[in-house]
C-alpha positions in Angstrom: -40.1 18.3 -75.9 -40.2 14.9 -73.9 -36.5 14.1 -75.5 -35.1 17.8 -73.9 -37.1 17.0 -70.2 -35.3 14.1 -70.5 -32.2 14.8 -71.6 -32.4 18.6 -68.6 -33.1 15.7 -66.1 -30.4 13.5 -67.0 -27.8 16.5 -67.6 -29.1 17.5 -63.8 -28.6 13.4 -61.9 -25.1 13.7 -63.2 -24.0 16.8 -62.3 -25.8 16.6 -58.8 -24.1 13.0 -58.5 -21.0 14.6 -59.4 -20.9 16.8 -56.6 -22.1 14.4 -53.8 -19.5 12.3 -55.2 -16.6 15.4 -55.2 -17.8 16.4 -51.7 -18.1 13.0 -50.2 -13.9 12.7 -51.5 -13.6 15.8 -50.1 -14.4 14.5 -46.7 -12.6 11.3 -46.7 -9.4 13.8 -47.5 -9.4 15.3 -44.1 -6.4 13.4 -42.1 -4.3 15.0 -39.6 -1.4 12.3 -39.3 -0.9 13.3 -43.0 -1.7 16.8 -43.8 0.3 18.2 -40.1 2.1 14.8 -38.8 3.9 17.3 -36.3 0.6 17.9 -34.8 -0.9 14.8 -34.7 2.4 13.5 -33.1 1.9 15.7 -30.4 -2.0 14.8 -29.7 -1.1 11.4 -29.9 1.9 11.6 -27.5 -0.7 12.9 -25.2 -2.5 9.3 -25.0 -2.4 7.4 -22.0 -1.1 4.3 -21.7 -3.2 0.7 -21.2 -4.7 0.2 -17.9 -3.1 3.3 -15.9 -5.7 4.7 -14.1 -6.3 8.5 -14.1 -6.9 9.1 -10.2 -10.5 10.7 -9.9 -8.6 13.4 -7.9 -6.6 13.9 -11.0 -9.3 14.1 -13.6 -11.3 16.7 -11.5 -8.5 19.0 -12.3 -7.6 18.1 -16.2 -7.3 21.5 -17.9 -11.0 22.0 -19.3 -14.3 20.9 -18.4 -15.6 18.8 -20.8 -19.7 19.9 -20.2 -18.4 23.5 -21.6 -17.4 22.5 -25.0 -19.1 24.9 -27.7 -18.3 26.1 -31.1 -15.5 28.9 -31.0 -17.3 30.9 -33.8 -16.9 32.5 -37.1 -17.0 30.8 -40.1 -15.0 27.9 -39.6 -15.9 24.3 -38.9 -16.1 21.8 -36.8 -13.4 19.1 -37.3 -13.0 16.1 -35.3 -10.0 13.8 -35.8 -9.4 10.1 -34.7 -6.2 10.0 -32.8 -5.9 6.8 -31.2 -7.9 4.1 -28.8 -7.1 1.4 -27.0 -10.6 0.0 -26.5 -12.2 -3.8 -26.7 -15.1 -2.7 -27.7 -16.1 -1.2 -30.9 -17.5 2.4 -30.0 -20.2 4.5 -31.3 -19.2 8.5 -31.1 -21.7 10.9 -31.5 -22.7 14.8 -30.9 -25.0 16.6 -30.1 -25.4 20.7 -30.9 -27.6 22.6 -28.3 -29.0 19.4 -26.6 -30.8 18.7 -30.2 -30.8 15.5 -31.7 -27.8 13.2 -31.8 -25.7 13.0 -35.1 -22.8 10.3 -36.3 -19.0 11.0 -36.1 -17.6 7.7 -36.2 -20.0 4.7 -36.4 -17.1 2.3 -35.4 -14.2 4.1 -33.4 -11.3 1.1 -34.6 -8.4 1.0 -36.7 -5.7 -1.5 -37.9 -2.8 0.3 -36.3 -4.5 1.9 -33.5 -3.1 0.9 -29.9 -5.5 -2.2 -29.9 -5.5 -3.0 -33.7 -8.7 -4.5 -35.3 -7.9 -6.0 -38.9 -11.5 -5.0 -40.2 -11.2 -1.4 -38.2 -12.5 1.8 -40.5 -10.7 4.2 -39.4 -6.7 5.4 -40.5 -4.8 7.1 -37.8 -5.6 10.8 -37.7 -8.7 10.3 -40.5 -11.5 13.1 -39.6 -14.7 14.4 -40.3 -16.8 17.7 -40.6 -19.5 19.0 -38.2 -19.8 21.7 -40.3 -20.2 25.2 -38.6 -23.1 26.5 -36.5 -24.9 29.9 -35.8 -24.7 32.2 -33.0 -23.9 30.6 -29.4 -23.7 26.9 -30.0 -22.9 24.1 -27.1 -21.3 20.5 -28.4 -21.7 17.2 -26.5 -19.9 14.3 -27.4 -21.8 10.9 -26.8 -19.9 7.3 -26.5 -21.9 3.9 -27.3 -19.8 0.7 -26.4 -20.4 -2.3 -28.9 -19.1 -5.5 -29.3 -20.4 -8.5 -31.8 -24.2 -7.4 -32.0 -23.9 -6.2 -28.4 -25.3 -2.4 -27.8 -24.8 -1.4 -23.9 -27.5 0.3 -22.3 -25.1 3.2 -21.2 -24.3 6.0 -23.6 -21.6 8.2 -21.6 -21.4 12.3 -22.5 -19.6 14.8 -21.4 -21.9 15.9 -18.8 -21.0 13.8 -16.3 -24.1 14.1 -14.4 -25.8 12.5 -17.3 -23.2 8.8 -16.6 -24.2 6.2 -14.3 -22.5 7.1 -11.1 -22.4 10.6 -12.1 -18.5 10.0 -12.9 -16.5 11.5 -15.5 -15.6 9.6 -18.6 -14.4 12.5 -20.8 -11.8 14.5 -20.1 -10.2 17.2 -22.3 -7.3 19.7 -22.8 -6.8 22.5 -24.7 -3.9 23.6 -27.2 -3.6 26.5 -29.2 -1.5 26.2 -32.6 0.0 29.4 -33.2 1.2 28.5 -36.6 -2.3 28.8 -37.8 -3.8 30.5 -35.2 -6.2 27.6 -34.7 -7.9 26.4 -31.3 -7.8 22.5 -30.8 -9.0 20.3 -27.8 -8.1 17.0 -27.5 -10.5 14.4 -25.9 -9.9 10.7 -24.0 -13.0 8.7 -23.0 -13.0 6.1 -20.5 -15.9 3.7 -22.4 -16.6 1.6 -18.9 -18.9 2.6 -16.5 -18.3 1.8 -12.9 -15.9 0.0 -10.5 -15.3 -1.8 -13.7 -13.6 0.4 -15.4 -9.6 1.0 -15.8 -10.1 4.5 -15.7 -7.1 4.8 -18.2 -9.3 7.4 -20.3 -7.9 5.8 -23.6 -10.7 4.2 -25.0 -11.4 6.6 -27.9 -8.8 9.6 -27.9 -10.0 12.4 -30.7 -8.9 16.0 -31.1 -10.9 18.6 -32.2 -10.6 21.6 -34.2 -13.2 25.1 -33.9 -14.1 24.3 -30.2 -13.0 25.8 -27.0 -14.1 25.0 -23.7 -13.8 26.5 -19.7 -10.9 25.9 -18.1 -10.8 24.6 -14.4 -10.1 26.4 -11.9 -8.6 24.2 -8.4 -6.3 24.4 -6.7 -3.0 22.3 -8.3 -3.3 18.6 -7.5 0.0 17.4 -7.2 0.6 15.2 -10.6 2.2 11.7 -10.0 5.6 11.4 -11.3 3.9 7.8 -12.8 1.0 9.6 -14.5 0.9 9.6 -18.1 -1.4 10.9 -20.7 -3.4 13.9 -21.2 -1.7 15.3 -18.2 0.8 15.8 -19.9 3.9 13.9 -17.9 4.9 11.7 -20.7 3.7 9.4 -23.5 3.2 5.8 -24.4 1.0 6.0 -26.7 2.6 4.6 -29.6 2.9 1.4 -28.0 0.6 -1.3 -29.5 -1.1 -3.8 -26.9 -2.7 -6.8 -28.4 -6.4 -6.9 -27.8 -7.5 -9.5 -25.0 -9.8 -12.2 -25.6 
């Protein structure tokens, strides 16, 4: 009798094992630049280049307001994808579902051939994650830590950008439709300085996300300067690789 509790125990670590292991594969799979590299071109064409600012009349009147982000339904979910960044520090994203508590995306948002390469960076171009899906109406905040070498700043910055110091925007977001698989995608750039500081280039951590939609915003049309780049939509550098700074 002991020998069979054993051996029922035994049978049931492994196969449990088995499938954290299978699922945990299964999650490192997801990667946009390789499954649709058509798509993630496009997202990634949308990043802005170093250091050129966003005018704060101009990200008043980006597309969709980033506080309005929820979970488009159905049984499908949540996918987020690193797309690019261009940042100095190291940053922490995070969500939140209905204001509850906050959950990890990407503990370190860096990469070897992102825009500002770190050597030891995590993260592949494109490389996702789940959320997994949510029940009845859900709302999704995104949350950004800066780090840097042991250094945690005081400031996490959200999408509600009453919740920033200054009550200034650092997310802003625009929507895309792909109509070959009927999917609904937002893609995301966060400015990860707070302040008169801050570039304003909205580059910092750029991610787009699949299964979310969010409110459009409705101004009057800004006139867009022939020089803006970037989620706007005017033109793309975001290939270009800028050595980090010391």
């Amino acid at each position: 009798m002991k020998f069979s509790i054993v051996k029922t125990l035994t049978t049931s670590f492994v196969v449990a094992t088995a499938l954290l292991t299978a699922g945990t594969a299964q999650a490192q799979t997801l990667n946009l630049k390789q499954d649709n590299p058509s798509l993630y071109n496009t997202f990634n064409s949308w990043v802005n280049a170093e250091r050129l600012t966003i005018p704060e009349n101009i990200v008043s009147t980006i597309q969709l307001d980033p506080a309005t982000l929820r979970w488009a339904g159905g049984a499908d979910p949540i996918e987020v994808y690193f797309i690019n960044e261009a940042a100095a520090y190291r940053n922490i994203l995070e969500f939140t579902a209905n204001g509850g508590p906050r959950q990890m995306v990407f503990s370190d948002v860096s990469s070897p051939d992102s825009i500002r390469p770190e050597a030891d960076g995590p993260l592949a171009l494109g490389q996702g994650v789940s959320l997994g899906s949510f029940t009845g109406d859900t709302q999704i905040d995104f949350l950004l830590t800066p780090t840097f070498n042991g250094w945690t700043s005081r400031h996490t910055f959200s999408t509600q950008a009453e919740k920033n110091p200054l009550g200034l925007p650092h997310f802003i977001a625009k929507s895309f439709f792909d109509a070959a698989t009927n999917e609904n995608w937002v893609v995301i750039g966060i400015e990860d300085i707070d302040g008169l500081k801050s570039d304003r280039d909205f580059n910092d951590v750029v991610i787009a996300v699949r299964g979310i939609v969010g409110t459009p915003i409705h101004q009057e049309k800004v006139p867009e300067p022939m020089t803006l780049l970037g989620l706007i939509g005017i033109a793309a550098l975001g290939a270009t690789k800028v050595r980090r700074q010391a």
